[in-house]
N, C-alpha and C positions, 0 to 999 in steps of 0.2 A: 321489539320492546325489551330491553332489558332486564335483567332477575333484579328482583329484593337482595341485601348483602347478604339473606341466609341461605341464597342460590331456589329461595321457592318462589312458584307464582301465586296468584289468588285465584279465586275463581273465576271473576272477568281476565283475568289475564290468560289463563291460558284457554279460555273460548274465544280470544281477539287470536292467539296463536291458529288455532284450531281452522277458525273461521265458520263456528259454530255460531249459536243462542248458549248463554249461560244458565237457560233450565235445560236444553240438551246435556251438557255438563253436570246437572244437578241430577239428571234423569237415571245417566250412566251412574253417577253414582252410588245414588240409592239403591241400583240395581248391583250393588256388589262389581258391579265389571270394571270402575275406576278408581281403587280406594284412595283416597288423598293420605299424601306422606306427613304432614302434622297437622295442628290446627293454632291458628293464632292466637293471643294471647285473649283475644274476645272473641274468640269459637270459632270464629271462620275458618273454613278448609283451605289449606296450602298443599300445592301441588308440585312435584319435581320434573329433570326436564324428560323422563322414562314416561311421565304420563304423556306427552304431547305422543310419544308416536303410539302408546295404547289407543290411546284414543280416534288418534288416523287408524290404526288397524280393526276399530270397534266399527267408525262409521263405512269402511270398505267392506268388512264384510257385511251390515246391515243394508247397502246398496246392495248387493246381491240377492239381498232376499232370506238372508237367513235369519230364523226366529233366535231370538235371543240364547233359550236352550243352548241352542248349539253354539251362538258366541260365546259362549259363557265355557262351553265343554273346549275351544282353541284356544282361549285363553288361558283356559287351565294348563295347558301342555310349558311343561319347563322351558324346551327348545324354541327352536322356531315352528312353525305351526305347521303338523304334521299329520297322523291319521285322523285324526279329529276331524282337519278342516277338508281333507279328501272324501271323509265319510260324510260331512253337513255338504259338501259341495254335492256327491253322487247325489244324495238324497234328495235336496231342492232342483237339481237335474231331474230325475225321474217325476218331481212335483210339476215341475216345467213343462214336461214332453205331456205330462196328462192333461195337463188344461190346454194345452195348442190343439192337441187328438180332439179335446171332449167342442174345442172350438170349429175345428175344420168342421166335425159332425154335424154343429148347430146351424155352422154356416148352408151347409149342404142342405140341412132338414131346409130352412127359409124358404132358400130356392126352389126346395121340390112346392113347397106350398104356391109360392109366386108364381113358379110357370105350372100351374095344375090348371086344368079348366074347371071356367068358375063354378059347373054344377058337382064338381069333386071335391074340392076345395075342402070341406067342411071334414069329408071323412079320412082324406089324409091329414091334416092336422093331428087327427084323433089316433091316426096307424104312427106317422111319426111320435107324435108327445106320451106316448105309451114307452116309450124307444127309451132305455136310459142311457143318460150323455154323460160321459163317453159307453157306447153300450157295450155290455156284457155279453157271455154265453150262457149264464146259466140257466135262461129259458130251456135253452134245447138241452142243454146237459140233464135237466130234470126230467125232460122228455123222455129224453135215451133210458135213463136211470128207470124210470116205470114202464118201460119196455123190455130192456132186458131179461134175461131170464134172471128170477129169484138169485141169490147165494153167486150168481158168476165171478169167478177169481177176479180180485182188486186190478190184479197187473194186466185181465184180458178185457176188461171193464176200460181200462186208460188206452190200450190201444185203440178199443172200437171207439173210442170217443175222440179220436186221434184223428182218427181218418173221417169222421161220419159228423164234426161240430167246426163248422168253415170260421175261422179268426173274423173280426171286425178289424177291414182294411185301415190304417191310421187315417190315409185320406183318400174317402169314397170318391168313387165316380156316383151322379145322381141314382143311376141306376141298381146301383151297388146299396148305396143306403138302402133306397126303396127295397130292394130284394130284401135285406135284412131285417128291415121294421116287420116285413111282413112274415118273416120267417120265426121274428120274435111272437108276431103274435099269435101265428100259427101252433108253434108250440107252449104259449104262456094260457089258450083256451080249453077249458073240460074236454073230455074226449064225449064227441057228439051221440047221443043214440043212445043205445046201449052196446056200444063199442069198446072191447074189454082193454086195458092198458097192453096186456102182454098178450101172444097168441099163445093158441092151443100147444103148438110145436116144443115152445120155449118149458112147458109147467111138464111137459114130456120128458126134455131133456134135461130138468133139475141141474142144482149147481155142479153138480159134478161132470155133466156131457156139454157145461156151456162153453167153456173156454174149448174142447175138441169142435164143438158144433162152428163157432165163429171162424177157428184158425181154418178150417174145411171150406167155410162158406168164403171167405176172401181168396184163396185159390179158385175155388170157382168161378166168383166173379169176374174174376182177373181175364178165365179164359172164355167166358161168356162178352165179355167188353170188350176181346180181339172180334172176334163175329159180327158185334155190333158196329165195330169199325170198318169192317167189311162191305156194312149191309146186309147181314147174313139172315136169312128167316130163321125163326127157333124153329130146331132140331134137334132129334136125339146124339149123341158124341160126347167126346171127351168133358165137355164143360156139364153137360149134363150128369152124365156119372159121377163126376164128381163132387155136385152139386147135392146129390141122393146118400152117394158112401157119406159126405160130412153128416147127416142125420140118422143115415143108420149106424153108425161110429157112435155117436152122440147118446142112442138109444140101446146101443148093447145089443143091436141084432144084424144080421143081413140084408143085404140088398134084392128083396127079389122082387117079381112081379108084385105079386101080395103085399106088400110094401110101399111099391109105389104106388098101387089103388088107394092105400088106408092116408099115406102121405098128403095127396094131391089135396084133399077139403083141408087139411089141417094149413094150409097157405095159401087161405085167402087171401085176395089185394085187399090192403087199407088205404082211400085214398086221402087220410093224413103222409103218408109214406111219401107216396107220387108227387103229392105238391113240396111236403120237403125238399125231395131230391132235384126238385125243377129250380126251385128257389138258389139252393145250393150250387147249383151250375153257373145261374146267372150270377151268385159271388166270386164267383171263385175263376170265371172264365176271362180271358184276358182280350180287350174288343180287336175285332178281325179275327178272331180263332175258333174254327170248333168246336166244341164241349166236347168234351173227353167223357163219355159212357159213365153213369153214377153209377155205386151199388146198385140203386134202388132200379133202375134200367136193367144190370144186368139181372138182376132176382128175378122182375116183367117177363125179360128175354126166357131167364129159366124155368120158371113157371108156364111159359105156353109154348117150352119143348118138352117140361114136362106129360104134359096135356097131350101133345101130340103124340109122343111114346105112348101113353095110354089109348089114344084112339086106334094107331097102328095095330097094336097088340091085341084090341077088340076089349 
């Protein structure tokens, strides 16, 4: 279609160019994003030929998916279109990747509902739809947080929560959701009883012995989880002492016998703990493999060598 002699189009012309609706045109407009170069002598807007490729570049990036905002912020750029649109592209990416994530999950949750049998049926529904899609950690993170000791340093707070809060896989095996739903609710329920959030141990070692108590008790674990890999019955040794100095370090005293008598009640099993760390395996284990020994195993393992250095010793 050829220009008018003053090289402009009109509105229907250049939405025949376009190969738009001339309320699309009018839309852009209004929205600041296509100013028209004059207006005719009875008001109509006149367009030049700079708007035809604005306008191909308006409707490219709104097939993408970017909200206006952001057309509006590459368009602004003098050049050709540059941090701007790398910045609205990253962003509506990571918008992207969340709803495919938050979709696999739903997918996943159906399924476990569909193959469940029919007298379960009802109560998983109720484990998964608690579940937020795409789910979070902050269940267990709040757990951790009212377990730890009081005041514990920020930076030894983010490790233990590092190792000890297993990610939401992007895309679950059925098994793996399940694990997680029930790990969400595990930790999202009151502590049952009168079952205190923190132990005895932790209000002992104050914020000042926690970050030595924790960096102590993950060495221990470590070597308490070769044993376990072993097969090894808990016994007194290396993983055990080590296991005892992290809390006598913690408390400002020695390791002696008298110690470990006053020790052993102050670490009772919690079995919130146990079911965590079981859950936790089945996330995080890859199918055909092992489980690799949790904390919460190796603590078990050290606590009934502890037990047993105490009965040996009389």
């Amino acid at each position: 279609m050829p220009m008018s002699p003053d090289g402009l189009w009109s509105i229907g012309e250049l939405a025949e160019h376009a190969g738009v609706t001339v309320k699309t045109v009018r839309f852009y407009s209004d929205q600041g994003l296509l100013p028209e170069t004059a207006r005719s002598s009875g008001g109509h807007r006149r367009y030049g030929p700079a708007a035809l490729d604005r306008l191909r570049l308006i409707r490219s990036l709104r097939a993408l998916d970017l909200p206006l905002p952001e057309v509006r912020r590459v368009l602004d750029e003098e050049d050709e279109p540059g941090p701007a649109l790398a910045d609205a592209v990253a962003g509506r990416l990571r918008e992207v990747r969340t709803q495919l994530r938050a979709l696999r999950w739903r997918e996943t949750a159906l399924r476990l509902v569909q193959e469940a049998p029919h007298a379960e049926r009802a109560d998983r529904v109720r484990l998964l739809g608690a579940l937020p899609t795409p789910p979070t950690t902050d269940a267990p993170v709040r757990f951790w947080r009212a377990w730890l000791p009081a005041r514990m340093p920020a930076r030894a707070v983010d490790a233990f929560l590092d190792v000890a809060v297993p990610q939401p896989p992007d895309d679950p095996r059925p098994e793996q959701a399940l694990a997680f739903a029930r790990l969400h609710a595990l930790t999202s329920a009151p502590c049952p009883g009168r079952v205190q959030p923190r132990p005895e141990a932790h209000r002992l070692a104050g914020g000042r012995g926690a970050a030595v108590l924790y960096a102590g008790l993950a060495e221990a674990y470590e070597l308490a989880a070769v044993q376990l890999r072993r097969d090894r019955r808990p016994r007194p040794g290396e993983a055990l002492d080590g296991f005892v100095a992290a809390y006598a370090e913690a408390y400002g005293t020695a390791d002696t016998p008298g110690f470990r008598r006053a020790l052993a009640p102050q670490l009772a099993d919690d079995p919130r703990l146990d079911g965590y760390w079981r859950l936790v395996s089945e996330i995080v284990t890859p199918p055909g493999e092992r489980p690799d020994p949790t904390p919460g195993e190796a603590h078990d393992w050290l606590l009934a060598a502890l037990h047993a250095d105490l009965a040996e010793a009389g």
